[in-house]
C-alpha positions as CSV (number, residue, x, y, z in Angstrom):
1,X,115.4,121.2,104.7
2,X,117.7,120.3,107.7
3,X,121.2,121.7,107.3
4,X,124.0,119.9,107.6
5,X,125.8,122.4,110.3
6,X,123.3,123.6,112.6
7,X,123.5,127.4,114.0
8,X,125.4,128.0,117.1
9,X,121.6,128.4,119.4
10,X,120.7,124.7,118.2
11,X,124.2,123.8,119.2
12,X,123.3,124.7,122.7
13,X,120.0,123.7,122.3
14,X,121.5,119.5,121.4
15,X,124.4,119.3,122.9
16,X,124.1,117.2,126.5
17,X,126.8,116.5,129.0
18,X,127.9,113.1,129.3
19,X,125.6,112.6,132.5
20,X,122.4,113.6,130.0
21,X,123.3,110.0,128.2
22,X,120.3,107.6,128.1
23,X,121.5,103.8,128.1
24,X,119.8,100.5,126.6
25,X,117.1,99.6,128.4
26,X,114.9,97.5,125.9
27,X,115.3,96.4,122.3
28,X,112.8,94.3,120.4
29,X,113.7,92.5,117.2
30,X,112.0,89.7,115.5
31,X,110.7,87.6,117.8
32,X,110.5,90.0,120.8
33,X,106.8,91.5,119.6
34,X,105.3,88.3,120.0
35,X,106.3,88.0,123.8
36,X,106.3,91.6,124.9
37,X,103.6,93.4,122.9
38,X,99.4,92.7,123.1
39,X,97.2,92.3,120.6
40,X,94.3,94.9,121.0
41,X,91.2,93.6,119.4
42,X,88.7,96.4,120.6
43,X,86.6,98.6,118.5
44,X,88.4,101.5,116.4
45,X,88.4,104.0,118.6
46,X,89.0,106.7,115.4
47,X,86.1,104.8,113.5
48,X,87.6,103.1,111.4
49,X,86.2,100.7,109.0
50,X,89.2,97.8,110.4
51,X,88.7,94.6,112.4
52,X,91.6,94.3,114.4
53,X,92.6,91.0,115.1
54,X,93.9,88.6,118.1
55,X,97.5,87.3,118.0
56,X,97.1,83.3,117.6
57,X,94.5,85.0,114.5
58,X,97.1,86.8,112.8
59,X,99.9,84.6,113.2
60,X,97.5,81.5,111.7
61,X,96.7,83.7,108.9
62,X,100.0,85.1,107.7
63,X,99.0,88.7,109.1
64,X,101.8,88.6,111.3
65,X,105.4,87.0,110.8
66,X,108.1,87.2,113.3
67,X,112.0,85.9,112.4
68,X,115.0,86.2,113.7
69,X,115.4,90.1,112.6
70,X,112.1,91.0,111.0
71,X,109.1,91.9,112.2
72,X,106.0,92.2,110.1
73,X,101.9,93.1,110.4
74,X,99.5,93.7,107.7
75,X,96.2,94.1,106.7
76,X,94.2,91.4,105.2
77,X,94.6,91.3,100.9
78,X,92.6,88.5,99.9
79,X,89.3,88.4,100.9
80,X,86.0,90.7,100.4
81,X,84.6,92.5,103.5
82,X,81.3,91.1,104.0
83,X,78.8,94.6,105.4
84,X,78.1,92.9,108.8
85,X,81.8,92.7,109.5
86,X,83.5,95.4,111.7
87,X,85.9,95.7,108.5
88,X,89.4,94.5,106.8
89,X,91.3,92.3,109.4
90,X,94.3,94.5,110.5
91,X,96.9,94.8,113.3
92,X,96.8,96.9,116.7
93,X,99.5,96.3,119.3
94,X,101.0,97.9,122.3
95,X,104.1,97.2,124.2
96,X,103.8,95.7,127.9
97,X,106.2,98.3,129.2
98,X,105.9,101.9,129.8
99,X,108.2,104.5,129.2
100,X,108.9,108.2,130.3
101,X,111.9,109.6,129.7
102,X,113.5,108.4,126.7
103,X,115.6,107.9,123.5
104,X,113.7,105.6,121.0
105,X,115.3,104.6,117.8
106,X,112.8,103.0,115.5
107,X,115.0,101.3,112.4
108,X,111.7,100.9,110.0
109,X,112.1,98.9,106.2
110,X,108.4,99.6,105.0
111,X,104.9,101.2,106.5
112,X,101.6,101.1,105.1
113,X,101.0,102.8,101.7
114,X,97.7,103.4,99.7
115,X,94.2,105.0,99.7
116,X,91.9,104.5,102.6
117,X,95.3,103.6,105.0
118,X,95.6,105.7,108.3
119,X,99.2,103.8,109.6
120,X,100.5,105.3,113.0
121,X,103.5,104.6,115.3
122,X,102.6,106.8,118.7
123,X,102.6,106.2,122.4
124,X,99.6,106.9,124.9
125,X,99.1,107.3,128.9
126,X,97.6,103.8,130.0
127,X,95.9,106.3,133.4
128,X,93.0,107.6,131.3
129,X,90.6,108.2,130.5
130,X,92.3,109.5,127.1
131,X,93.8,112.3,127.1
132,X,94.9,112.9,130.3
133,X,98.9,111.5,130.6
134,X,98.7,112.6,126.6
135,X,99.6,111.2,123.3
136,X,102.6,111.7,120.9
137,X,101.9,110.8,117.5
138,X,105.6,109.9,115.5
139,X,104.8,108.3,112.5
140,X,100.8,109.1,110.9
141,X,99.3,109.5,107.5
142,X,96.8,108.9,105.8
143,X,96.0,107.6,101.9
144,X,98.6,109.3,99.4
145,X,100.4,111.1,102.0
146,X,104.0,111.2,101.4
147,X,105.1,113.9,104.8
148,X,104.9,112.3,107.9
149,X,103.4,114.5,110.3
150,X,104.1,114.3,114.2
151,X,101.9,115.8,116.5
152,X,100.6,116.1,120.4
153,X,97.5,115.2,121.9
154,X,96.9,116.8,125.4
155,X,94.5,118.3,127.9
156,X,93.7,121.5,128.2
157,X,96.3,124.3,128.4
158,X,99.1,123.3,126.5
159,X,100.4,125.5,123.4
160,X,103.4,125.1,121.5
161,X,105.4,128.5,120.3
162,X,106.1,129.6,116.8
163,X,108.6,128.0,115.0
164,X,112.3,129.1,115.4
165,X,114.1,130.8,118.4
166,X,114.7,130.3,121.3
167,X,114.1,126.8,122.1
168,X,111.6,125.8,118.4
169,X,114.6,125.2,116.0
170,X,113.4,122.4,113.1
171,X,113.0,121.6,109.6
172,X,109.1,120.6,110.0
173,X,106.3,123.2,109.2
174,X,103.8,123.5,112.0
175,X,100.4,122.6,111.3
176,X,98.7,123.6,114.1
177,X,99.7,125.0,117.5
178,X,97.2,124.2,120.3
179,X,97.4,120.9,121.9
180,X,94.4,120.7,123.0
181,X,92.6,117.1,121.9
182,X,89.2,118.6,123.1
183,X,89.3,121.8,120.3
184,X,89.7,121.6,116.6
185,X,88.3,118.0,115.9
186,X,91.0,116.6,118.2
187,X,93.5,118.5,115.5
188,X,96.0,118.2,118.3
189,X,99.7,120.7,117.3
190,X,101.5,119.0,114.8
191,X,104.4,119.2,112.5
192,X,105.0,118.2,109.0
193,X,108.1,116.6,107.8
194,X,109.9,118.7,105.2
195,X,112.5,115.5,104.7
196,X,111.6,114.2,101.5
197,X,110.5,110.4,101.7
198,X,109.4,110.3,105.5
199,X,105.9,108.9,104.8
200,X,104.2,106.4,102.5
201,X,104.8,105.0,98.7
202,X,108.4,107.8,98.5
203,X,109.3,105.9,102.3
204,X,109.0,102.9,101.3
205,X,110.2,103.2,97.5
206,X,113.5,104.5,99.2
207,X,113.9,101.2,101.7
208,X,112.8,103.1,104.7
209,X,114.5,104.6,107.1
210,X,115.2,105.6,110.2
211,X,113.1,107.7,113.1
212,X,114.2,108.9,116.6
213,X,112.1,110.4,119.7
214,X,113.4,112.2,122.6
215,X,111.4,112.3,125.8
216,X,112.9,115.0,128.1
217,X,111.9,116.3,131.6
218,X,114.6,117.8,132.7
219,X,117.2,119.2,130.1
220,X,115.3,121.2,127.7
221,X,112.1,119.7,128.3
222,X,110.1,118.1,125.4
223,X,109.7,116.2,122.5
224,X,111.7,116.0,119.7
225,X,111.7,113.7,116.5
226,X,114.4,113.6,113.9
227,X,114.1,111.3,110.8
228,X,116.6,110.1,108.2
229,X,116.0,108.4,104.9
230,X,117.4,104.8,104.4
231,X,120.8,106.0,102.2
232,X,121.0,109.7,103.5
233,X,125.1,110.0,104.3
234,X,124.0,112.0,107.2
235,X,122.7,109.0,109.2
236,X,124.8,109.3,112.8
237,X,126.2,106.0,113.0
238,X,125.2,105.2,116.5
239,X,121.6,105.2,114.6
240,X,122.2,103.3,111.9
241,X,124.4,101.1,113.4
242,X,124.1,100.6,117.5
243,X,127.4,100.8,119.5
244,X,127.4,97.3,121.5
245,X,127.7,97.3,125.1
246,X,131.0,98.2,126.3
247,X,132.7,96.1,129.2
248,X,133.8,98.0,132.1
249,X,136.0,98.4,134.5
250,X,135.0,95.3,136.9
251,X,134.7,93.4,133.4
252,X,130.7,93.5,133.3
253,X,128.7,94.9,130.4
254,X,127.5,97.9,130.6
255,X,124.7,99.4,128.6
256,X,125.0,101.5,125.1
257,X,124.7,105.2,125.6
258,X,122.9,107.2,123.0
259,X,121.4,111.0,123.2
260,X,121.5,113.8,120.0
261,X,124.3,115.6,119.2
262,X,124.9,118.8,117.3
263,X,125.7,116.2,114.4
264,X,122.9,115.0,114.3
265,X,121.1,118.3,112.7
266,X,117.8,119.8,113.3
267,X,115.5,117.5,114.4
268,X,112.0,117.2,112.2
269,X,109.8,118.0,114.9
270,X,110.0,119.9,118.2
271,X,107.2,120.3,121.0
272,X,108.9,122.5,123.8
273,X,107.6,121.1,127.3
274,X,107.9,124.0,129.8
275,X,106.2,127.8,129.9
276,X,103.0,126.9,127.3
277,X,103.0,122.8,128.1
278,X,104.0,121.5,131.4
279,X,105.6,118.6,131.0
280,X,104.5,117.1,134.5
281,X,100.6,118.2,134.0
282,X,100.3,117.1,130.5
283,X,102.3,113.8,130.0
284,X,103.4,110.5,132.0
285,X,105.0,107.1,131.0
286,X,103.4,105.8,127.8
287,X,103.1,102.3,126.0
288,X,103.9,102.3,122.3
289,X,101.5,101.6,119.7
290,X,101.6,100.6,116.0
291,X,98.3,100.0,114.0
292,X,96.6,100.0,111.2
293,X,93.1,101.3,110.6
294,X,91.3,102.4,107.4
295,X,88.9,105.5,106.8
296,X,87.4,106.7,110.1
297,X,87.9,110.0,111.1
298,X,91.0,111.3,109.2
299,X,91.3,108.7,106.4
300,X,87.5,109.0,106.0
301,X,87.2,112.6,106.0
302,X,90.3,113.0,103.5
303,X,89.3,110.1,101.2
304,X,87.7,112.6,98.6
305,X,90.5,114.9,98.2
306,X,93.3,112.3,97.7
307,X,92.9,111.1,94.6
308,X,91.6,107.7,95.6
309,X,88.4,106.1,93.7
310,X,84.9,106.3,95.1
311,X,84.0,105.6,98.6
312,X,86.4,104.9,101.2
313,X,84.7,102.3,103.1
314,X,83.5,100.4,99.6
315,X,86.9,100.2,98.8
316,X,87.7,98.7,102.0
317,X,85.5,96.4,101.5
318,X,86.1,95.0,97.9
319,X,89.2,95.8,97.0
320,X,91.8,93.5,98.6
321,X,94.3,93.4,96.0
322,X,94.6,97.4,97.0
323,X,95.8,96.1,100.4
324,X,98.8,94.3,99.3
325,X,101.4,96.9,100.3
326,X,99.2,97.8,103.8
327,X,101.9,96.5,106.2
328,X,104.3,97.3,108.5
329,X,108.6,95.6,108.5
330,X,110.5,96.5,111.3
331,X,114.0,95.9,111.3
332,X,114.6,96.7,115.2
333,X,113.1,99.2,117.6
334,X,115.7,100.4,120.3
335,X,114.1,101.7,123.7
336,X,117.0,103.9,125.9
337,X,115.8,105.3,129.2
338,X,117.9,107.7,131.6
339,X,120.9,106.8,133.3
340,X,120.1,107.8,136.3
């Protein structure tokens, strides 16, 4: 469990000088996915038993909605999957813009819930071939899950350190250490969430939440995630609520600064960049990605042992009705890159 008064070495470890602040670079509410995200329609690259559709498709059949401060994307719930199709019509996009360095603040109402469901929010090298640039994996489950578990997906040579000190203070419970996407079925190190309600039916039965990643090269290289429950008092109000843009001195508006503080807590995750991981060998800017695949190669694998009925792709296939809380709402998602 995070603790609400960190020890003195995460202290260090959080606390930035002012000159560490990120500032507002991007936000996307509503609206904003439609002009400054794509639509990947490509095969499932993790197998999956999905058929991931084309914008003008998914706005024409309610699969996608857009207002003035909602977002959503879901799979199909009303129709049978005939066997020649690829599978359910679902929801892959990516943003236009890349981003290294960075604060992202993901304000998140509802995810994907229910058997066969493998829902991710991650971010990728567009350089490839895959891994090279690597992959960070925020939000992921599959079926029942109710952790979240964030992990790293990298080339060769790159190993994260036990939990705890010096520089691996958390409240997640590593899963696996060796970053590697080419050993351990693409394992890849990851952490799961000891928060309660980060993941699935608990997330979304509590109205969501909140989720933050740091991208660092230079001050205590890595990658850190914290998450907080929709009504957890602990919230830090510049995540709950964003500061607006002060003027300054000349009168102009300047951007809102946000990095961690001590206040914050532990974070959920951490993946130290620096002796075991380079930071410059193993990752570059990345696009972000949401989606929403079914079965394949974790969902799949882990049908049997989730409690979910029968066969994971036959329930894909006829069982619409099972789809019906299989989407994403997004309140915001906040994008702050380095003020320098």
């Amino acid at each position: 469990m995070r603790t609400g008064y960190p020890f003195l070495p995460l202290l260090a470890l959080l606390i930035r000088p002012v000159s560490a602040n990120f500032l507002l670079a991007d936000t996307y509410i509503g609206r904003d996915f439609l002009q400054s995200w794509t639509w990947e329609t490509f095969d499932d690259p993790t197998h999956g038993r999905v058929n991931y559709i084309d914008q003008p498709t998914a706005l024409a059949s309610n699969l996608t909605f857009a207002s003035d401060d909602k977002f959503v994307m879901r799979a199909d719930f009303q129709n049978v999957v005939q066997p020649p199709a690829r599978g359910r019509n679902s929801i892959r996009i990516r943003s236009n813009k890349a981003y290294d360095e960075a604060v992202v603040v993901l304000d998140l109402q509802h995810m994907p819930e229910g058997c066969s469901t493998w829902p991710a929010f991650w971010s990728l090298s567009q350089q490839g071939p895959w891994p090279n640039g690597g992959e960070i994996d925020i939000i992921e489950g599959v079926n029942m899950n109710t952790a979240n578990l964030a992990s790293l997906h990298t080339t060769p040579n790159c190993m994260m350190p036990p939990a705890g000190p010096p520089n691996r203070f958390m409240s997640g419970n590593v899963t696996s250490s060796n970053c590697d996407a080419n050993v351990n079925f693409n394992q890849g190190c990851g952490v799961q969430f000891s928060t309660p309600a980060s993941y699935g039916s608990d997330f979304n039965a509590a109205g969501g939440g909140y989720f933050v990643l740091v991208r660092s090269r230079t001050s205590n290289p890595g990658v850190s995630i914290w998450f907080w429950s929709r009504n957890d008092d602990r919230v830090p109000l510049e995540v709950r609520s964003p500061p607006p843009n002060p003027p300054t001195a000349a009168g102009l508006v300047a951007p809102a600064a946000m990095y961690p503080t001590a206040w914050w807590g532990e974070p959920d995750a951490v993946f130290p960049l620096c002796d075991n991981c380079d930071y410059a060998s193993h990752f570059d800017a990345h696009n972000f990605v949401f989606d929403l695949t079914f079965c394949g190669d974790w969902a799949g694998t882990a049908y049997s042992t989730s409690g979910c009925p029968g066969d994971c792709n036959d329930h894909v296939d006829n069982n619409p009705q099972d789809f019906l809380d299989a989407y994403w709402e997004i309140n915001s998602l906040r994008i702050y890159s380095p003020a320098n």
